[in-house]
Every structure is written in C-alpha cells, then in structure tokens.
FIDREN-907261 format. One record per residue: x, y, z of N, C-alpha, C in turn; residue in three letters. Coordinates in steps of 0.1 Angstrom, whole numbers, plus 5000, padded with zeros to 4 digits. Atoms other than C-alpha are relative to their C-alpha. Last residue first. Layout:
N
XYZXYZXYZALA...
//
This chain:
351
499249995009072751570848499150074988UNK499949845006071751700881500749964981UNK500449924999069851430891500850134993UNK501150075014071851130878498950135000UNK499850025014074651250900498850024990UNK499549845002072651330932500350024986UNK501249945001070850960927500650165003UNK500650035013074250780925498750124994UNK499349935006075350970957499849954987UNK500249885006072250840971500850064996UNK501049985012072950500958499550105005UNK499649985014076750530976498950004994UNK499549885006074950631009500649984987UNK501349895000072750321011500450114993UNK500250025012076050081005498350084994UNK501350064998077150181036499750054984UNK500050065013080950221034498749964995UNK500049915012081350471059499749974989UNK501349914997079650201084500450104987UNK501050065011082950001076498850084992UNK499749905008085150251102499549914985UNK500549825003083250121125500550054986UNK501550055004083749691119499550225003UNK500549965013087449861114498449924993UNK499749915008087949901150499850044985UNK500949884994086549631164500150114998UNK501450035004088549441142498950075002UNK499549945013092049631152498049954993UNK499849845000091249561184499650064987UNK500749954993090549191189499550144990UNK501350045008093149101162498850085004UNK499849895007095649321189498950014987UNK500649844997094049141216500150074991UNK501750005001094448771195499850175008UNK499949964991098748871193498250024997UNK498850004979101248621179498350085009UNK500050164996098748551143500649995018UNK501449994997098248961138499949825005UNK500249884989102149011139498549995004UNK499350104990102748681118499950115014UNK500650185000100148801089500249965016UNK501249984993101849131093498849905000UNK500350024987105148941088499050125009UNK499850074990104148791061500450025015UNK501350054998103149081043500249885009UNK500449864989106549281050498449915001UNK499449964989108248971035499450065006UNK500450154992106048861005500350005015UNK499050054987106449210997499849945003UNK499450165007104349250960501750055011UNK500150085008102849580974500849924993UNK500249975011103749781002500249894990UNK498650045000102449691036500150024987UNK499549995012099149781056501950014996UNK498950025009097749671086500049994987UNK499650115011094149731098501650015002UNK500950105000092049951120500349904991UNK501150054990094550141135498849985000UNK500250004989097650041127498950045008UNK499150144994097250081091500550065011UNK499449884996094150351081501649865007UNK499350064990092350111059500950105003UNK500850114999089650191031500749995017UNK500849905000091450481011498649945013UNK500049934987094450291021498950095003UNK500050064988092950000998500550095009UNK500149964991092550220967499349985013UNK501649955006095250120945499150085016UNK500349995016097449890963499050054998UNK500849865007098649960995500150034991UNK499249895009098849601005499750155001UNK500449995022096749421027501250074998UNK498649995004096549261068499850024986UNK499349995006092849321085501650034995UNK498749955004091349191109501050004992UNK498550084999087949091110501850094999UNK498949954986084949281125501049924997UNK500750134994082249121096500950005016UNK501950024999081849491082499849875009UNK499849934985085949481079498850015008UNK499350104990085749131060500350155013UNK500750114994083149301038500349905013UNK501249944995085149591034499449935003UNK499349944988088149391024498850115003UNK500050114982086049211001500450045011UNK500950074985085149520987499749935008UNK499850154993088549600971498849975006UNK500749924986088950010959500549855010UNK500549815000090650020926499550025014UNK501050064996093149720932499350154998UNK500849915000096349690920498349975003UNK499049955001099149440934499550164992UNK500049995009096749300956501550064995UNK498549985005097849090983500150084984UNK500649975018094149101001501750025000UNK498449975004094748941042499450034980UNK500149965011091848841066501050084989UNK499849915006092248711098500350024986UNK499249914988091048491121500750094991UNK498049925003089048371092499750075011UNK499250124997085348111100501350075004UNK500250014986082848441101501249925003UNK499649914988084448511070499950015008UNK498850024999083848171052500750155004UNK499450124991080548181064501850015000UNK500349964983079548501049500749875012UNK498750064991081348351017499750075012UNK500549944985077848301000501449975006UNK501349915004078148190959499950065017UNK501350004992081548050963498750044999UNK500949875007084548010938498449935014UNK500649975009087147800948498750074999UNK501250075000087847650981499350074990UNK501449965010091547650977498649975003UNK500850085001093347521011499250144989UNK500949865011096647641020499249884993UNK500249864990098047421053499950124988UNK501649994995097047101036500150125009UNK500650084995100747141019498650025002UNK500849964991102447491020499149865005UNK500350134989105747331006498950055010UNK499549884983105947670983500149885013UNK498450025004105647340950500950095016UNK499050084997102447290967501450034997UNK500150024984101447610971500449885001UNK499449884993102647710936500249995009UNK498750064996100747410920501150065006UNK500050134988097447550935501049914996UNK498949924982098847930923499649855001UNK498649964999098447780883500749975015UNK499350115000095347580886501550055003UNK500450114988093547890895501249875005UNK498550014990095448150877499749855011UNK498850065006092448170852501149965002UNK499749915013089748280878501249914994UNK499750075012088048150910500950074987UNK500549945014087448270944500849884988UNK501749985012087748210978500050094988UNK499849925010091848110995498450024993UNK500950095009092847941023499150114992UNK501049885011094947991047499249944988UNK500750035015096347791079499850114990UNK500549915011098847941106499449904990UNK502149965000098947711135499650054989UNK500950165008102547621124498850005001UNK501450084988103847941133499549974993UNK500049884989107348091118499249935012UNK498750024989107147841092500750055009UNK500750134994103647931083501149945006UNK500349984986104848301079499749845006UNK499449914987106848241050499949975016UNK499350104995105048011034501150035006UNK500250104994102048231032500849885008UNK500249944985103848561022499549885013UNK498950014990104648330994500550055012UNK499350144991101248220990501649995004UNK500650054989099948570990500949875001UNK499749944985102248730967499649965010UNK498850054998101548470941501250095015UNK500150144992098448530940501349985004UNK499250034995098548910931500249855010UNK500350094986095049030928501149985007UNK500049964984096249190900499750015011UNK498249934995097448900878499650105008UNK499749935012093648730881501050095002UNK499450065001091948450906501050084988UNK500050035015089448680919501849934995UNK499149915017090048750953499949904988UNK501449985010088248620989500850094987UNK500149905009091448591016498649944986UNK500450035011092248371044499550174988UNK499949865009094148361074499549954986UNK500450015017093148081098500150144995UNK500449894997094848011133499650014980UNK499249935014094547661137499850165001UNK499249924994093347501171501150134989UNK500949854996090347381154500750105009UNK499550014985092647211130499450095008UNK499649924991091447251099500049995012UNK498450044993090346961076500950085009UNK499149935009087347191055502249895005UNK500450075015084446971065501550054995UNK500650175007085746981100500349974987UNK498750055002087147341099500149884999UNK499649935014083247461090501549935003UNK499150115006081647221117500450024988UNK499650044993080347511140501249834994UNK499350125002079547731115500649905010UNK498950014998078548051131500149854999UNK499450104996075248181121501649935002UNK499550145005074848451101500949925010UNK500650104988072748741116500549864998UNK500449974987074949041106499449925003UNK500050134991076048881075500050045013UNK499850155006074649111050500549875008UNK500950114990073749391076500149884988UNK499149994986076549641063499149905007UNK500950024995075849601024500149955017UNK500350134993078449731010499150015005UNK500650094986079450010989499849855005UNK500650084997081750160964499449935013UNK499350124998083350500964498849885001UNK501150074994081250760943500549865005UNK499350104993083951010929498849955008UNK500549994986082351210898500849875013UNK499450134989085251250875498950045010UNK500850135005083951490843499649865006UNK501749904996084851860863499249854996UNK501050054992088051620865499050055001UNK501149844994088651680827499649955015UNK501750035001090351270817499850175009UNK500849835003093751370809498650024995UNK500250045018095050990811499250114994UNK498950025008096651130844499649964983UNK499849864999092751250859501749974988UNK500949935009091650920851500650154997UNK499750045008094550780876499750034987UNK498549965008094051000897500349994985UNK500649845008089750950899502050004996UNK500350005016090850590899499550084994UNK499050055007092750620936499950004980UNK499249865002090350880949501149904992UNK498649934985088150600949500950074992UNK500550064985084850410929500850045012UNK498950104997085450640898499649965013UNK500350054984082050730882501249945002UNK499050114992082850910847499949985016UNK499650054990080051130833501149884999UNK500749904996078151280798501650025016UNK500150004990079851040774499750125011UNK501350134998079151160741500049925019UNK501449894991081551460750498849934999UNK501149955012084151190739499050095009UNK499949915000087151120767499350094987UNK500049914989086750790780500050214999UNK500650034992086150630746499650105011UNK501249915004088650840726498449965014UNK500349825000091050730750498950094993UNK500549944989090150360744500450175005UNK501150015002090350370707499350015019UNK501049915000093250510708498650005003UNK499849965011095350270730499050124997UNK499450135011096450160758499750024988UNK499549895016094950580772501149834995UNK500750005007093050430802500350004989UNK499749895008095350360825498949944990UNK499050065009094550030851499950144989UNK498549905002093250160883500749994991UNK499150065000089649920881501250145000UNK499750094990086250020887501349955004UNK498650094997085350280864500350005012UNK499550064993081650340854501449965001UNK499150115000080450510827500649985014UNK499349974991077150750824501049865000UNK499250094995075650840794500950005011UNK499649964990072651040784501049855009UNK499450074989070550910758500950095005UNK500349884988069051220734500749925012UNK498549944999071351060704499450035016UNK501049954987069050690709501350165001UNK501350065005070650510673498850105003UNK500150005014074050660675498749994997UNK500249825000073450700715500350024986UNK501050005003073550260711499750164999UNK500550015016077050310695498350025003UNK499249925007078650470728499149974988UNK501449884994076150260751500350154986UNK501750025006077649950733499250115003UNK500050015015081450070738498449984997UNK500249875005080450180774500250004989UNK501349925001079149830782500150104997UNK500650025007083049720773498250064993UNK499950005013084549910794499549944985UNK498750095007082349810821500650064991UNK499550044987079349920844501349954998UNK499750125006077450140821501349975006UNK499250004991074550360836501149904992UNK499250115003072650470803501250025013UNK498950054994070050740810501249905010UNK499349865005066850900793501949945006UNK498949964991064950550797500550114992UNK499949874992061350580783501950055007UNK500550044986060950190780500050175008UNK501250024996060650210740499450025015UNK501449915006063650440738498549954999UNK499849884994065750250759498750115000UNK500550024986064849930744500150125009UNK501650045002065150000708499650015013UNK500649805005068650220719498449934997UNK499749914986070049840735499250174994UNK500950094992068649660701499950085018UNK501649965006070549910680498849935007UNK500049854997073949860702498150054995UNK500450014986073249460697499850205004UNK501550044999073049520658499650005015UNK500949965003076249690660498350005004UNK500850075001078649510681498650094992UNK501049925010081049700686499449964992UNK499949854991083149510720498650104989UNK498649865002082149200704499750125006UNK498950085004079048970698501150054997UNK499649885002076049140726501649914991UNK499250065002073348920734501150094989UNK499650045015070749050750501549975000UNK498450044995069449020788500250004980UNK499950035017066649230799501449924998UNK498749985009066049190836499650024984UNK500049975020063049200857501650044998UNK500349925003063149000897500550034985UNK500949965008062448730905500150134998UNK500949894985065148670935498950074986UNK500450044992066448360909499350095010UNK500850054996065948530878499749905015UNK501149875002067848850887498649854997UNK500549924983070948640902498850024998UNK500250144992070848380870499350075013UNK501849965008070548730845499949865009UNK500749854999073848870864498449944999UNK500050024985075648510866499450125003UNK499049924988075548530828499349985017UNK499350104995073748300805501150035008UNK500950104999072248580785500649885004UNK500050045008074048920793499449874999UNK498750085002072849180807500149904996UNK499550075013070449480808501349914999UNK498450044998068749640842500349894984UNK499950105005065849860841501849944999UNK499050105005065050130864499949884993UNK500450095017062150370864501149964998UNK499350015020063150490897499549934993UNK501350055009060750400931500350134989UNK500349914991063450420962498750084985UNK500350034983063550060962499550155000UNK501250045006064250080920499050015022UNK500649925008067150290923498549945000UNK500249854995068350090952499150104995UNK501149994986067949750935499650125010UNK501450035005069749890907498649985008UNK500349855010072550030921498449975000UNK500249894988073049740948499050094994UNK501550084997073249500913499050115014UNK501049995006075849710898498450015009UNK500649805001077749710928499150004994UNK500849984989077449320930499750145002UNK501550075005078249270893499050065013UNK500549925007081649460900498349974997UNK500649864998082649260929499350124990UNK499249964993082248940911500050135011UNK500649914985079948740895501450025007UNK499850054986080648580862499650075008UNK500850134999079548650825500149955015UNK
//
C-alpha cells in the first residue's frame, strides 16, 4: 500500500516495457500509493482488491484479466503477488510466471513458502543482487531458475534540481553544519538504531555534525524517542516520509544506510547518482554497489563504532567527500535503470 523502493522498480519496469511498445498492464491495489502514482501521471492501471495472501476470488479476477487482455506473463513484485499469481495460473494454466525477490531474508520459514519459491508453476526467480541469488541458491532454489537483474535508477532524476537555498532554514540547520542523512524505511532491517547511535557518537566528536533521517515506518515513533533519550537533540531531525527527496540529497554532506540487511538499497544509488558520499554497512547487497575507499566507505553491520567513525572520517576531510563522490556519481551509471529493463526484456524473451 506505500511507496517504497520496491514500488519504484516495479513502476521503471512497466513504464519501460510500455516505452519500448509491450502489451503491458499494471495491477495493484485500490488506495495504494501505486494506483495514486498511475492516476496522477495518467496513466492505465487495474487495481483489485485482493483479502489475504489466498485470496481466491481475487486470483480468479487477476486470470479474467489476463486472459481477456491477452497477457501470456505474470511479473510479480512481492511474496505476496506470487501467492495470487500462483492461484490465478489455477484459473489461466498457459500464464507464465515470473517472481521477484527484493529482500535477503530466507525463504524456506515455512512450508508454504518453500513450496512457493520452488513449484515448476513458477517459471523464474529475479534476484536484484548476487546477494539474493545466494541466499535463494541456500534455500535450494535450482540456480538455472535465478535470473540476476540488479535494480535500477533513474540517473537523470535529479540532474536538473535546483539547489534549495533556504532548505537548513526551514529545517533549523546551521548553514555551517555538516549534514549526514539517510532515506530508509522505518523497519528492523534498515537498522535505526545503528544509525542514531553511530549518530551520537560521532556528534560529540564534531558538533557541526547534524542528521536527519527520510522515511516512514512502524519504528517511527520508537527511534525519535531514542534520539532524544541518545542526547542527539535538534542535532537529529526526522522529516518523515517524502514524496521527492531530490532536495533532501542535494542538501546531505554525506549520506550513511545502517542496514542490517538489505538486498541491494537504491537510495544509496540515488545518493551516489547525486555525487554524495557514501558511509554504509556491508549488508546484503550494498558491497555489490560500493567498493570502500574508493567510491564509498564501508563497515560491518550493527557497529555504531566503526560507523561513526566513517561518518567522522568523511565530516574532518571535504577533499576526501569531494573524491569519493565524484567517484561513485561513475560508478552509478552501472545502475542505469535502462539496462535493468533490457535485461527484463531478455528474460521475458526467452521464456
């Protein structure tokens, strides 16, 4: 129902497929942040209403549509969507399924997801990095079944965006501040709590350091009594869930992810696309992304320590920021969100 990185892949997919003049249709859900995006830039959606992972009637509604509109094959972007694609191929058998995984989390918690991932009803598995093909590969998913199609970006999304001139204003930032910030879903592996105590770490080291945090999720309220209780003060600044954080990248001196798993991360692609400097974990598959020292910093996951003081190594030394930025606004370019929908369009071709 929200917007996150996974919605935005999607959405690339679609728009791609359809740009390069596919018989695409897109299906989601009704009062979701998917069917808001699609009616605001006018463009066609279906959106049904889907009550549980096995959902019958919705499955039979998803195969009416399929089969009326000609589609031969179900892209499906979630564990979940692959439960409905799974029942609607009951309805539609000739469908042709393809699944999506986004996340590093094991597949085999129980049976019902193993059978899932590993039915010959599923045609394909799309992992977005060598990290979630492993992991697939450990829950004795067949790699002949693991296509690897890392996720993309859109490398001219904030290429012409203006530079906020009274963004630390509105926000109370000292224009002499040095700003570390981060864009993450508010959700255990994200790892909040690694960040703000890497936070209060480093801020007592150098008081310039601000941060400040984009996104939303169930932890919300949690970490913003965490930063106070960390005595971070008006030096960590929630700004909750965004619809356009181009600004609030142009604004960060440097950019920091504390996952504790992560399948790929495309904010940190977006923040390397905008030439910032990156400090992260090596969770999941953020090294696949970041070569540390020479277009980023990297530190091992849930070290408030080691992360603070690459925080405090990129805060002492603007040449090295410089550097490191200009360095991983190149090594972004691999991430062009063109090349992953023709590796979509290879896939779908030979299936």
């Amino acid at each position: 129902m929200s917007w996150r990185g996974g919605q935005q892949q999607a959405v690339y997919l679609y728009e791609g497929l359809r740009q390069r003049g596919w018989q695409t249709g897109f299906v989601c859900r009704p009062g979701s942040a998917l069917q808001k995006y699609f009616r605001d830039h006018r463009q066609p959606q279906v959106s049904l209403a889907f009550r549980g992972e096995w959902d019958l009637a919705a499955a039979w509604r998803l195969a009416s549509l399929a089969r009326r509109q000609d589609y031969s094959v179900l892209v499906l972007h979630s564990a979940h969507a692959l439960s409905w694609g799974l029942l609607a191929r009951l309805f539609y058998p000739s469908l042709k399924l393809v699944a999506v995984r986004r996340v590093d989390f094991s597949v085999g918690g129980n049976c019902l997801s193993r059978w899932k991932y590993r039915t010959k009803a599923l045609k394909r598995i799309v992992a977005i990095s060598e990290n979630v093909r492993r992991v697939l590969v450990s829950d004795g998913i067949p790699l002949s079944k693991i296509a690897l199609i890392r996720s993309g970006i859109d490398l001219r999304k904030f290429a012409d965006l203006a530079e906020d001139k009274d963004f630390r204003k509105s926000w109370n930032i000292p224009e002499d501040a040095i700003l570390a910030g981060t864009v993450a879903a508010f959700s255990g592996h994200k790892d909040y709590p690694n960040f703000i105590r890497a936070a209060a770490l480093a801020a007592k080291q150098e008081p310039r350091l601000y941060f400040m945090a984009v996104g939303e999720g169930i932890l919300f309220d949690r970490m913003k009594r965490m930063a106070a209780e960390s005595g971070l003060g008006g030096g960590m600044i929630f700004a909750g869930q965004q619809s356009e954080v181009g600004g609030f990248l142009r604004a960060f001196d440097i950019f920091v992810l504390a996952s504790r798993k992560e399948g790929l991360g495309t904010s940190v692609l977006d923040a390397m696309a905008s030439g910032l400097p990156v400090a992260a974990t090596r969770a999941g598959g953020i090294p696949e992304m970041i070569s540390d020292q020479q277009d980023g910093l990297l530190v091992p996951p849930q070290d408030p320590e080691a992360l603070s003081a690459a925080i405090l190594t990129l805060a002492r030394d603007p040449a090295l920021r410089q550097e490191l930025g200009e360095r991983a606004k190149l090594k972004a370019a691999r991430f062009d969100k063109e090349l992953m929908i023709d590796s979509y369009i290879d896939l779908l071709r030979a299936l």
